[in-house]
C-alpha positions in Angstrom: 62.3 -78.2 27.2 60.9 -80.7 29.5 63.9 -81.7 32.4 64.5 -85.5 33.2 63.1 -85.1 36.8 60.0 -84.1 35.4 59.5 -87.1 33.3 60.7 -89.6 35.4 58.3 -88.1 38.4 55.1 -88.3 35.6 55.8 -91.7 35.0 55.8 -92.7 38.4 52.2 -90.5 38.8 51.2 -92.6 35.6 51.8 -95.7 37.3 50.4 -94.7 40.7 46.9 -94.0 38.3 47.5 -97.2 36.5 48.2 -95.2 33.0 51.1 -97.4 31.7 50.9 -96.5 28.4 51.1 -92.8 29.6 54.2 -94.1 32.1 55.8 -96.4 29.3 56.1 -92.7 27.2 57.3 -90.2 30.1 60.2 -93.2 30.9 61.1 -93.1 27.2 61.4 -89.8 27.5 63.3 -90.0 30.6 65.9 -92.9 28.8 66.0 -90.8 25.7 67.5 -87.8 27.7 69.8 -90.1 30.0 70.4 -93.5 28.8 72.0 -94.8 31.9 68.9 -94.2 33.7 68.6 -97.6 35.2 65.4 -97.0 37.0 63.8 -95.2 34.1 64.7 -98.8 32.7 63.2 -100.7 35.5 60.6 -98.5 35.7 59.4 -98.9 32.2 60.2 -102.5 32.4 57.1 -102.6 34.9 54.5 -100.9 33.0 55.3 -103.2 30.2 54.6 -105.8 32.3 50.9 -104.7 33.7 50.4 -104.4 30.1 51.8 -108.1 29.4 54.9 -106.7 27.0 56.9 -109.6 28.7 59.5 -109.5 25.5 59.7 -105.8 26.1 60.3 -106.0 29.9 62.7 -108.5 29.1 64.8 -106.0 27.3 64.5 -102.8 29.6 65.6 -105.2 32.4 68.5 -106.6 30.6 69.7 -103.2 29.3 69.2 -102.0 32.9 71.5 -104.8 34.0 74.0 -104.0 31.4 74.2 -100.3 33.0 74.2 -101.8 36.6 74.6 -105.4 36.9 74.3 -105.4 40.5 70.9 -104.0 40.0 68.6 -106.0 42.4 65.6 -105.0 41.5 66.0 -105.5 37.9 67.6 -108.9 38.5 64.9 -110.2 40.5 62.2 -108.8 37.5 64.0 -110.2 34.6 64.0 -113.6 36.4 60.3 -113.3 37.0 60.1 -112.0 33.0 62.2 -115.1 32.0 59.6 -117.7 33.9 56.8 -116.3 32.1 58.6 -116.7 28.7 59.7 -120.3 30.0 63.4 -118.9 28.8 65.3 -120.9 31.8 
């Protein structure tokens, strides 16, 4: 069986070689294994965005702010997410 690290780390390599789809399925994988993974969230948030999901960035950053809600990073992104929708 495939350990968290493991997915989380190809995801970031999937990013790094601009395979989002690729990255968007090792984070799920990731979440699916630990749910409060708030940067699996935020990470997956961001491949949905270079992939112009903006409804589904919108939700891994808000569910990553309902783990953390001092969570900088995915403040800052859901803001950018809700300028794009025009939800302000």
């Amino acid at each position: 069986m495939e350990t968290v690290p493991v997915s989380f780390n190809e995801g970031i390599k999937k990013i790094l070689l601009l395979d989002y789809t690729g990255a968007i399925s090792d984070f799920t994988r990731t979440i699916e294994a630990e749910p409060d993974n708030v940067a699996a969230y935020n990470n997956r948030g961001f491949a949905k965005n270079k992939l112009n999901d903006t409804t589904g960035e919108m939700e891994d950053y808000t569910k990553a702010i309902d783990i953390d809600p001092l969570d900088e990073t995915a403040l800052y992104n859901r803001g950018v997410a809700k300028v794009k929708l025009r939800d302000f």
